[in-house]
C-alpha positions as a printed NumPy array, in Angstrom:
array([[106.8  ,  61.375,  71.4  ],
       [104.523,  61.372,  68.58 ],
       [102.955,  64.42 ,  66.9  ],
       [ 99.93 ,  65.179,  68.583],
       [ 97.232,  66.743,  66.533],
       [ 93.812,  68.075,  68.547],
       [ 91.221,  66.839,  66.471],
       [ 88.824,  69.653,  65.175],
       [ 85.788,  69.123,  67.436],
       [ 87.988,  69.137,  70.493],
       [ 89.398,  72.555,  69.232],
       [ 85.58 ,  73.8  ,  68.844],
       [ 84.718,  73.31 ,  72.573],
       [ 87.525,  76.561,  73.092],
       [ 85.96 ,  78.722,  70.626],
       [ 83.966,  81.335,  71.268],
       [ 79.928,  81.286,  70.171],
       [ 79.778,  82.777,  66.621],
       [ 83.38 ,  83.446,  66.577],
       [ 84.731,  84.524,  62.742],
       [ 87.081,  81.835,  61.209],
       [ 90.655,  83.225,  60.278],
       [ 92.518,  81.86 ,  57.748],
       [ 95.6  ,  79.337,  58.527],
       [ 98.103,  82.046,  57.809],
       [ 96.8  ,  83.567,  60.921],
       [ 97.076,  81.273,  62.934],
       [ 99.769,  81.827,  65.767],
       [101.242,  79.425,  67.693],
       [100.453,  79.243,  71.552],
       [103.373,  81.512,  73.205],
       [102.116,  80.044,  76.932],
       [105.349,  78.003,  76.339],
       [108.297,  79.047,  77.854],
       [111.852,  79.507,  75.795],
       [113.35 ,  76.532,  74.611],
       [116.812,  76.343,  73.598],
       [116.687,  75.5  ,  69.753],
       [118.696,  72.15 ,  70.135],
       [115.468,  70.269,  71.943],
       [113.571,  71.326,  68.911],
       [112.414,  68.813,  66.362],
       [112.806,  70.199,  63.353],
       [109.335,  70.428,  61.287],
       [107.829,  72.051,  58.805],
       [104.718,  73.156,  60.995],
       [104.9  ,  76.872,  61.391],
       [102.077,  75.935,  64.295],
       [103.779,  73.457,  66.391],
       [103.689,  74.574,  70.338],
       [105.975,  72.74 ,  72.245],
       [106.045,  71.666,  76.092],
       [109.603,  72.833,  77.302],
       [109.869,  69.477,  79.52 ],
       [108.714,  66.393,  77.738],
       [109.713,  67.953,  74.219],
       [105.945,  67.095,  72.785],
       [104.727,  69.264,  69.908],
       [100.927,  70.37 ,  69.144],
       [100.01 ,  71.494,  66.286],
       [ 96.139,  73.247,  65.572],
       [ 95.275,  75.814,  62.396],
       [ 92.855,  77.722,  65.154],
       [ 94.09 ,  80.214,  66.579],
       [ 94.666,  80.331,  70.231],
       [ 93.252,  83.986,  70.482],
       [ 89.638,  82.743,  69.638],
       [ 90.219,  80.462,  72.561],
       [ 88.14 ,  80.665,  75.87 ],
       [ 90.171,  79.495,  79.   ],
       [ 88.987,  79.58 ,  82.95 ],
       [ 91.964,  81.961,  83.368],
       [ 94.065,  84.863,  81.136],
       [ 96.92 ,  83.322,  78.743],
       [ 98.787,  85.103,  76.259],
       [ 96.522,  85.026,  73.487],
       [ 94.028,  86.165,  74.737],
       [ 95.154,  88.623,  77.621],
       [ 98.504,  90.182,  75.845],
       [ 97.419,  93.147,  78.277],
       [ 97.973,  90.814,  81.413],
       [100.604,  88.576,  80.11 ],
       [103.587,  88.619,  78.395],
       [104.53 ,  85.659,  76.121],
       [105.711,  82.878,  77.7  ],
       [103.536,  83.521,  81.157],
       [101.29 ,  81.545,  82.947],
       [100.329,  84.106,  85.506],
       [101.659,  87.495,  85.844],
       [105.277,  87.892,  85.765],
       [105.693,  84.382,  86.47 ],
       [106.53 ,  82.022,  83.343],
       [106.257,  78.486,  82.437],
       [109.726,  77.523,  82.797],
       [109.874,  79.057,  86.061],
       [106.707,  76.715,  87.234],
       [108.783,  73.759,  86.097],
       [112.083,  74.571,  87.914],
       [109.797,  74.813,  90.99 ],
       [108.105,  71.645,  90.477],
       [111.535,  70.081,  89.606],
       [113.226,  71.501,  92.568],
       [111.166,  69.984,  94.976],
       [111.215,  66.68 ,  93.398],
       [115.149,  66.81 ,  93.935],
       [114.642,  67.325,  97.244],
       [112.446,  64.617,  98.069],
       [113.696,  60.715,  98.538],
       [112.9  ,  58.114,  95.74 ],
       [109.79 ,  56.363,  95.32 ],
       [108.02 ,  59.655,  96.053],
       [105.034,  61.877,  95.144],
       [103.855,  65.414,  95.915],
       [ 99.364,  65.181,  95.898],
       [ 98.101,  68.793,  95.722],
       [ 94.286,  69.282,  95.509],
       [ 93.214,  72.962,  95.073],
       [ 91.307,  75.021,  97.025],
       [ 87.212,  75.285,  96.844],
       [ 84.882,  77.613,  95.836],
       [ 83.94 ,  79.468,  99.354],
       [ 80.413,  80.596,  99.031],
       [ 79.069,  83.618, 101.04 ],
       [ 75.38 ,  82.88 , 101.477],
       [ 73.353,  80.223,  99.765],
       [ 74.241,  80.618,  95.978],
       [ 76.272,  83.795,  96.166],
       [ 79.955,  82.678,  96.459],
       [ 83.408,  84.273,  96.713],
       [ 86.037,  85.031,  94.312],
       [ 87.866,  81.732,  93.691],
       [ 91.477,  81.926,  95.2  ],
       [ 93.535,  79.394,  94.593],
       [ 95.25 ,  77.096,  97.223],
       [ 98.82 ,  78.69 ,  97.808],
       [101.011,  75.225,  97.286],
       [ 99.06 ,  74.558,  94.391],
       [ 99.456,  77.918,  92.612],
       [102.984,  78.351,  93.037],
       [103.789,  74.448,  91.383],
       [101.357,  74.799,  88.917],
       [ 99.6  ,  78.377,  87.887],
       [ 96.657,  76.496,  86.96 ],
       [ 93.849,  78.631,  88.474],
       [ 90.668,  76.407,  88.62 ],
       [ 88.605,  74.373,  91.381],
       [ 87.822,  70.969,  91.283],
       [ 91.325,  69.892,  90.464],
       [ 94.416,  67.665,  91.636],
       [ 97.744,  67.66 ,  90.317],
       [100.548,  64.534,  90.859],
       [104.203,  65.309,  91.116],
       [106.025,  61.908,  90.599],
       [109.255,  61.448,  91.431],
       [110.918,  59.87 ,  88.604],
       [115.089,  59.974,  89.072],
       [117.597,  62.031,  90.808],
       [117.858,  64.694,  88.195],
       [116.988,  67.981,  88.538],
       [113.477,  67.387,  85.903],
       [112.946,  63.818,  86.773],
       [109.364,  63.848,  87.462],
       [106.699,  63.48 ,  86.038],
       [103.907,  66.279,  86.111],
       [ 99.855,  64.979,  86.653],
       [ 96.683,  67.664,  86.471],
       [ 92.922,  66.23 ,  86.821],
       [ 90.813,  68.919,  86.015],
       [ 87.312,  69.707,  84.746],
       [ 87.101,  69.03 ,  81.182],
       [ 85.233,  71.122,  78.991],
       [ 81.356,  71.397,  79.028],
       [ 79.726,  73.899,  76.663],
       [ 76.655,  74.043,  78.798],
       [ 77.922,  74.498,  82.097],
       [ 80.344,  76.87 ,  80.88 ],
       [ 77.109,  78.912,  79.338],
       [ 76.175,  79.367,  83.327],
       [ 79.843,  79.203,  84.766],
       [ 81.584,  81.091,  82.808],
       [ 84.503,  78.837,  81.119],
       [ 87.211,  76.733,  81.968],
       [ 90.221,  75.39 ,  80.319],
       [ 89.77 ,  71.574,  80.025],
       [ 91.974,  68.518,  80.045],
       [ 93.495,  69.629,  76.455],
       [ 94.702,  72.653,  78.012],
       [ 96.388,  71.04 ,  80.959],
       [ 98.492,  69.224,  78.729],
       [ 98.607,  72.025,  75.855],
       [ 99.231,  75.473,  77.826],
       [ 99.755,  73.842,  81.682],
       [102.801,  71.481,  80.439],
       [101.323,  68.725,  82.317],
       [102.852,  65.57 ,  81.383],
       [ 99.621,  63.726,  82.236],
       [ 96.261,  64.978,  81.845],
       [ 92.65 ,  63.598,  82.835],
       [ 89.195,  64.266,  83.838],
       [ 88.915,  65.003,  87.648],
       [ 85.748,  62.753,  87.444],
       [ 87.416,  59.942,  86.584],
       [ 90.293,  60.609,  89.548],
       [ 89.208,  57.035,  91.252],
       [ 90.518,  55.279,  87.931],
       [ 93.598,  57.745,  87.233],
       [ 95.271,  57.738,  90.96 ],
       [ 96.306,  54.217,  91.168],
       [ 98.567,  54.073,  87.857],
       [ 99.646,  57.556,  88.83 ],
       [101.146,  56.954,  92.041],
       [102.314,  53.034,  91.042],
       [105.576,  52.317,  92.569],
       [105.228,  55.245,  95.378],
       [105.731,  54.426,  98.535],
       [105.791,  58.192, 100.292],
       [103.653,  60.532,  99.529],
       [104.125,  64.258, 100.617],
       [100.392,  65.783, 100.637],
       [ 99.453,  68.508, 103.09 ],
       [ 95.478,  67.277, 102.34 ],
       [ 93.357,  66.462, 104.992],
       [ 93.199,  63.012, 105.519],
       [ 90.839,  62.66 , 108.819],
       [ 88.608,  65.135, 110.109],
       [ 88.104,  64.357, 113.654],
       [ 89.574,  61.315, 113.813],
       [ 87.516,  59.692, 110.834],
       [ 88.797,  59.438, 107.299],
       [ 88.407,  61.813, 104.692],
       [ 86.942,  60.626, 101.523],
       [ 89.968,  61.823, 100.399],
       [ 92.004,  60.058, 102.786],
       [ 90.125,  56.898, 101.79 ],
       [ 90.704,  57.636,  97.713],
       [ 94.775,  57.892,  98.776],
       [ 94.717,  54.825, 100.529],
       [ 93.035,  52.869,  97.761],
       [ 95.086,  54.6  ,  95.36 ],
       [ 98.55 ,  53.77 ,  97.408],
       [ 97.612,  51.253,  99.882],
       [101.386,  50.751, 100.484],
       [102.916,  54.527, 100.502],
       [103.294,  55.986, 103.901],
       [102.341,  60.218, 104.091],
       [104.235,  63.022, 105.444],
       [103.587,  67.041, 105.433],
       [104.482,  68.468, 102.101],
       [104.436,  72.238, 103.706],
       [108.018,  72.441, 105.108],
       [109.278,  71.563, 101.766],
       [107.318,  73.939,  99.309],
       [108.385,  76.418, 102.368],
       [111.962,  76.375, 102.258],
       [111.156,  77.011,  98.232],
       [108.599,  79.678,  98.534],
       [110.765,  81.644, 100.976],
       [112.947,  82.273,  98.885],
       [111.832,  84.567,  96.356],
       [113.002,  84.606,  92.773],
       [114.035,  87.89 ,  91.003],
       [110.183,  87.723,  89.265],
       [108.504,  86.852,  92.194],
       [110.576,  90.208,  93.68 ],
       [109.522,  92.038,  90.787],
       [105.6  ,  91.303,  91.147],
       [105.784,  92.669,  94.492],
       [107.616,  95.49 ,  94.027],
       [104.965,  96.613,  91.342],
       [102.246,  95.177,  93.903],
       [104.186,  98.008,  96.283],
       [105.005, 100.5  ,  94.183],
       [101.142, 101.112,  93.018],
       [100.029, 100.818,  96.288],
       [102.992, 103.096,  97.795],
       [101.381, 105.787,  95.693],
       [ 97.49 , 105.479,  96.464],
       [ 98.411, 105.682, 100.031],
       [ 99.999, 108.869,  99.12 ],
       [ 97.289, 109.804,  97.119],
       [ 95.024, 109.207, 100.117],
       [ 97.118, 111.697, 102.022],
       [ 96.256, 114.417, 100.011],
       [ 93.293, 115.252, 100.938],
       [ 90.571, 114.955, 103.87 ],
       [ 88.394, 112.311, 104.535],
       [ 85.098, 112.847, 106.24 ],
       [ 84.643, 108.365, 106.952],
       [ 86.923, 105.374, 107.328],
       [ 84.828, 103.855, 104.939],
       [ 85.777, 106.218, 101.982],
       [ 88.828, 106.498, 102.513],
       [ 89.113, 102.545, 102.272],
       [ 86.802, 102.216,  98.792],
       [ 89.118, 104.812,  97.636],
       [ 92.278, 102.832,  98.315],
       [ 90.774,  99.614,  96.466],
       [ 89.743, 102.375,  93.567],
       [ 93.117, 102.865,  93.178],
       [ 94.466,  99.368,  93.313],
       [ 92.318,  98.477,  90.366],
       [ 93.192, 101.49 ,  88.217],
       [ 96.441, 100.895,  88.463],
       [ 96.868,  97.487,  87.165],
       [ 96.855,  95.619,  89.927],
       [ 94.895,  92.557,  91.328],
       [ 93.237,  94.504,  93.709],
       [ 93.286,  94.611,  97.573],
       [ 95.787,  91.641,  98.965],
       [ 93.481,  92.034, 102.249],
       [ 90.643,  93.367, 103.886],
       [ 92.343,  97.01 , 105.223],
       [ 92.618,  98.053, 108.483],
       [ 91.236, 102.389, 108.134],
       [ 91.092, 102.852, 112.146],
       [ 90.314, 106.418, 113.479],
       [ 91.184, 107.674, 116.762],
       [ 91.326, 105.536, 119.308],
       [ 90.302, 102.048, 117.368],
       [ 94.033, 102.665, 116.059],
       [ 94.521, 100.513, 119.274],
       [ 92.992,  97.586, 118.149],
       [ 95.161,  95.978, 115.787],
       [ 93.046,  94.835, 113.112],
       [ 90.286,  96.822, 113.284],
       [ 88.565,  96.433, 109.765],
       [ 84.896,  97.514, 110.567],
       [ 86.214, 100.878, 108.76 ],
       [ 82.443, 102.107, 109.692],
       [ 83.498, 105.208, 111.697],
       [ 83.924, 108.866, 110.957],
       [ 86.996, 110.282, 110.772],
       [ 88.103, 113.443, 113.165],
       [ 90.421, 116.576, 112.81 ],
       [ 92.924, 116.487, 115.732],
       [ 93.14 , 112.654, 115.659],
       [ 95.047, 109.77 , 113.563],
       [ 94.168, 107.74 , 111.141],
       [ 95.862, 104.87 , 111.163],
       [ 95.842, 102.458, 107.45 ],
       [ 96.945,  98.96 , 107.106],
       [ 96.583,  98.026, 103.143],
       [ 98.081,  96.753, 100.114],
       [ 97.114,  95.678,  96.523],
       [ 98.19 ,  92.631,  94.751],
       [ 99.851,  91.72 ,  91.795],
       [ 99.724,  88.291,  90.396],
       [ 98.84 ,  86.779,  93.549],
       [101.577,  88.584,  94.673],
       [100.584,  90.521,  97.567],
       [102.152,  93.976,  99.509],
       [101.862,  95.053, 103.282],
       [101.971,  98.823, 104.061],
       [100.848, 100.274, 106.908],
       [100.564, 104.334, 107.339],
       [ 99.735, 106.578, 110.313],
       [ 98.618, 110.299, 109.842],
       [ 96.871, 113.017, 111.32 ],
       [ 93.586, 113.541, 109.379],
       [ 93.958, 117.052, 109.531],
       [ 97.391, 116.119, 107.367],
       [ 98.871, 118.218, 110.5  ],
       [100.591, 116.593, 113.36 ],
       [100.369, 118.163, 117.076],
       [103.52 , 118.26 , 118.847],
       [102.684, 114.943, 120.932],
       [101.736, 113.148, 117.826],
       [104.867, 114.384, 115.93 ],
       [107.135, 113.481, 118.843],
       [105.51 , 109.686, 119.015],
       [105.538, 109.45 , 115.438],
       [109.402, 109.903, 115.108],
       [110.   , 107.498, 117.969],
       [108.194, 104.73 , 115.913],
       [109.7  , 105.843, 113.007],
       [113.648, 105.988, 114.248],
       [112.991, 102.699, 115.692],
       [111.869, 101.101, 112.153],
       [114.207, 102.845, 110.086],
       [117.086, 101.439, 112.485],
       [115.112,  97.84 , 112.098],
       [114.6  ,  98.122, 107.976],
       [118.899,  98.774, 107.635],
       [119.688,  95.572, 109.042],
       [117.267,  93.622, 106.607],
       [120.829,  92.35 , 104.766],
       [122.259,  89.151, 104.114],
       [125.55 ,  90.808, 106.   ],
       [123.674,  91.598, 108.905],
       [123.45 ,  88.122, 110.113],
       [119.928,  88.254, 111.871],
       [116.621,  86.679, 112.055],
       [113.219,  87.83 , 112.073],
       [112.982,  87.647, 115.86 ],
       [116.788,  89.137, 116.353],
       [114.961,  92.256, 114.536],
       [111.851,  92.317, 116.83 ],
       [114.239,  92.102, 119.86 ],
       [116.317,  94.834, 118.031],
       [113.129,  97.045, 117.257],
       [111.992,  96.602, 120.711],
       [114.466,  97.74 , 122.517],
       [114.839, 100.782, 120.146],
       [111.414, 102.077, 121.003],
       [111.681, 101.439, 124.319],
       [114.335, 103.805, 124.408],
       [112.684, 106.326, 122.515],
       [109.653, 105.849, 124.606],
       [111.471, 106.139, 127.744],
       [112.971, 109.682, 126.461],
       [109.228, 110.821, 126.036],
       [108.798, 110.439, 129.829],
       [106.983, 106.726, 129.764],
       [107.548, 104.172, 132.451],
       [108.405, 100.958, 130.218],
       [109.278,  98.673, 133.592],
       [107.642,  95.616, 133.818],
       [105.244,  94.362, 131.3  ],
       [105.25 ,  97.733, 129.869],
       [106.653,  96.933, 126.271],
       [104.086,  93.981, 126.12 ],
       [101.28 ,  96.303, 126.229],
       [102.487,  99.143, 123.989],
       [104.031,  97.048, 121.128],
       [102.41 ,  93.964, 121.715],
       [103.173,  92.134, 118.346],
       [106.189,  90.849, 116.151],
       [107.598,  93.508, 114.402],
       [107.557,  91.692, 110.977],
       [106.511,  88.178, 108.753],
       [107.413,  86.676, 106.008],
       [105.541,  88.029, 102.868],
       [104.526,  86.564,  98.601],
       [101.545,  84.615,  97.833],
       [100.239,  85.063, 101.059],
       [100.066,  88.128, 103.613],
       [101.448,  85.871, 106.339],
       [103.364,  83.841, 104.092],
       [105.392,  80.545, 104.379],
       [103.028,  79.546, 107.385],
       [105.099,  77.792, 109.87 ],
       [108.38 ,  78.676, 108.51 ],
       [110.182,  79.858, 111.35 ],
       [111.388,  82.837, 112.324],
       [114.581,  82.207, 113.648],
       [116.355,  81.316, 109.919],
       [119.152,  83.71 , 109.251],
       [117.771,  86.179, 106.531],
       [119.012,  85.786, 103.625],
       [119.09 ,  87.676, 100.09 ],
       [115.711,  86.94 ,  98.882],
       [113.675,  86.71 , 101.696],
       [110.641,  89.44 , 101.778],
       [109.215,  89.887, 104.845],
       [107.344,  93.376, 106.874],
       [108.998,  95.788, 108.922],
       [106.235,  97.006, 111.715],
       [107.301,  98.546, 115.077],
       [103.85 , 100.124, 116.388],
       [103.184, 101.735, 119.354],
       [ 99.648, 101.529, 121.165],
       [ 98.481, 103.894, 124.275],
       [ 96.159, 102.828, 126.309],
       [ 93.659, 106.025, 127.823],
       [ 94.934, 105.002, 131.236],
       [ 96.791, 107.024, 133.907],
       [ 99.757, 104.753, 133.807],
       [101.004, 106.745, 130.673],
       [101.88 , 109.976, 129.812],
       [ 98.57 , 111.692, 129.28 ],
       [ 99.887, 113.491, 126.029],
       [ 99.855, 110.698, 124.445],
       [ 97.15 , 108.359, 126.064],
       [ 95.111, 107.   , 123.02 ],
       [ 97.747, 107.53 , 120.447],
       [ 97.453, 104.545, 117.915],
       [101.041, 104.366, 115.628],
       [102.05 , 102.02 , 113.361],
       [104.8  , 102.648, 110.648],
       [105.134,  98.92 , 107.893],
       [106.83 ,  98.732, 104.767],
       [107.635,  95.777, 102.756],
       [111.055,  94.872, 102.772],
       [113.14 ,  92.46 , 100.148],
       [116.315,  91.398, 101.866],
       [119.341,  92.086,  99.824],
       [122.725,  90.38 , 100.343],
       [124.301,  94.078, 101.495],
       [121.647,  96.312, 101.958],
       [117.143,  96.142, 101.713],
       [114.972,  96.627,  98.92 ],
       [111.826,  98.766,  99.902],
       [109.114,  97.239,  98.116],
       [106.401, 100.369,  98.971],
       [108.749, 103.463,  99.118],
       [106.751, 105.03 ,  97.327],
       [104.1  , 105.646, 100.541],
       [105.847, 108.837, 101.975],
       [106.121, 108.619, 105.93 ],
       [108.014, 111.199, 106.894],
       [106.815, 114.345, 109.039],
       [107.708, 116.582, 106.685],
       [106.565, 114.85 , 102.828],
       [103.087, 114.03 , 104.779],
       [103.079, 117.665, 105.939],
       [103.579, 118.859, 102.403],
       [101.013, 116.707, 100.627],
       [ 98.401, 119.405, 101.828],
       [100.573, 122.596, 100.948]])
């Protein structure tokens, strides 16, 4: 590879308006990169040079990469968000590469991975949502923007014998005045490692020599839409007119299941801060679902994370039936439950907690009985999330199940017939990261192993109906923690939300 210098009007499309010059001794080189072991390093007598741990290709620039503007927070100019060497939160740029090169190994020859992001959603006419990026394309890439595509080409049988692809918006001064700014072709190559970078406009022209040779590609875009072809179906096509397609999901799943020991660490940080405004919330009295929910997502920004992984579930009373109840537009009663289902996020990274207490932060004698029965049954459920314990996601709801039906049956309830369906009617757990319901179609019946996250959530649900004990008729319970599977015993990712009689007893003195 040749030295590649950006030439000094490119570098002026990343600086900011009026921004103060700083001499060359200033300027630092790009830390985006991650670690490289010295012996792949050129030897050079740039102090500047950035270097792309993959293809070996140095960069060097005399601005700095602090006066930068990018669509998303790197190093330089978020050191508060991200540590050196990160592309998104905890995760860093050698850890995007062994993902990307990990699935390549796993595919046959001749083949390609096509990942377009997601869309900007818009809410009403010109008022749009947050952009979230498409999970796939995150987790191969941490490139955050819309109106991209990236190419994974397999290249060889080793374990980095690909070659990386990102189309992207490339930089426009003027739209970015209305926009807000984005990182640009440059930057896909510079702080993205992409071996090949272009202008998504120009896609139609940089396809074909990008997918030459390929004769399966793995894509999980839609092709057709009711029967018809996509435009993007039609740009593949002509692109690849020879390559057969297949799903890409159940590949990137059996990755993404899997969680790495920084993926574990985002969400225990995603639980821990969330663990603790639940138990902040318990504190005190709330006179409306719908404070006690602005409060939660309050907290979830002040304490460093994303904010809320999900709308929340803040269901008084009786709605504590309905399982995902997020009108959160009620009032909130002494002598009944509220019953919480909320998390925060942390680079992407979400947490699932759910919480049931009495809003007078006192529990009757029927509530504290069918409290404990929930909560024996998911404590029993949460020690068997171990490698050693052999079981699967459904082994535990079978195991849950049965639990609370004894406890249930000890509190005087009739659980014959379809009894159990209509007082726990869900599965008592999923599979957890990027996504709340993670790993979609990843199935339950794997064999957990150290590494897999998933929920723990045994509920109970009474129906006001004579066919129940009338103590308890209306009682909404649900008990959910966030659980890391360890190879001899769990990790609780949210611990830190108390659930016990006595500690949520105690919060009020």
């Amino acid at each position: 590879m040749k030295l590649r210098q950006l030439p000094s009007w490119q570098l002026e499309r990343y600086l900011r308006p009026h921004s103060r010059p700083f001499p060359p001794q200033l300027a630092r080189q790009l830390s985006t990169r991650s670690s490289v072991p010295q012996s792949l390093i050129k030897p050079s007598t740039n102090s500047t040079l950035r270097y792309n741990p993959r293809s070996n290709r140095p960069y060097s620039t005399t601005v700095p990469a602090f006066n930068f503007l990018f669509g998303q927070p790197v190093h330089e100019t978020h050191p508060h968000i991200l540590a050196a060497g990160e592309l998104t939160p905890g995760i860093s740029a050698q850890e995007y590469h062994e993902r990307r090169a990990a699935l390549c190994q796993s595919l046959p020859p001749n083949s390609a991975v096509v990942l377009p992001s997601a869309t900007l959603k818009y809410r009403s006419g010109a008022v749009f949502y947050g952009f979230r990026q498409e999970s796939n394309f995150l987790y191969l890439t941490g490139f955050c923007e819309p109106e991209s595509l990236a190419i994974l080409k397999k290249t060889g049988d080793g374990p980095g014998d690909y070659t990386f692809h990102l189309y992207c918006r490339p930089k426009d001064p003027k739209a970015e005045q209305w926009n807000g700014p984005w990182s640009g072709v440059d930057a896909a190559q510079d702080v993205w490692n992409a071996d090949e970078a272009g202008d998504i406009t120009r896609v139609e022209n940089l396809l074909g020599p990008a997918l030459n040779g390929v004769t399966k590609i793995f894509t999980d875009a839609e092709l057709t839409k009711y029967g018809v072809t996509t435009k993007f179906g039609t740009l593949l096509r002509s692109a690849a007119p020879k390559a057969t397609t297949a799903p890409l999901k159940p590949h990137v799943n059996a990755l993404r299941a899997l969680k790495s020991p920084a993926e574990i660490a985002n969400m225990r940080r995603a639980g821990q801060a969330s663990g603790r405004a639940l138990t902040d919330a318990m504190r005190r009295p709330w006179r409306s679902e719908k404070e006690l929910a602005a409060f939660l997502e309050f907290q979830y920004q002040m304490s460093g994370l994303d904010g809320q992984a999900y709308i929340p579930v803040v269901a008084g009373g009786h709605k504590a039936l309905l399982i995902h109840y997020v009108l959160n537009n009620g009032l909130l009663n002494d002598g009944e439950f509220v019953l919480v289902d909320a998390g925060g996020e942390y680079g992407t990274y979400i947490t699932d907690i759910t919480r049931t207490w009495p809003v007078s932060g006192k529990f009757s004698a029927p509530q504290r009985d069918l409290y404990d029965a929930v909560l024996r049954a998911q404590r029993s459920s949460i020690s068997l999330c171990r490698a050693s314990a052999n079981v699967t996601l459904d082994k535990l709801h079978q195991i849950t199940e049965t639990a609370l039906r004894d406890q249930l049956q000890q509190l005087g309830f009739d659980v014959s017939g379809d009894a159990m369906g209509i007082l726990f009617p869900h599965h008592v757990g999923h599979y957890i990261g990027l996504d709340v319901h993670d790993v979609p179609g990843y199935p339950r019946n794997v064999a957990l192993k150290e590494g897999h996250c998933i929920t723990i959530e045994p509920g109970v649900y009474v129906p006001d109906d004579e066919r129940w004990p009338k103590a308890f008729r209306g009682l909404g319970i649900r008990i959910e923690d966030s659980v890391c599977v360890g190879d001899d015993s769990p990790l609780i990712l949210t611990t830190e939300a108390v659930k016990e009689v006595d500690d949520i007893e105690a919060l009020r003195g």
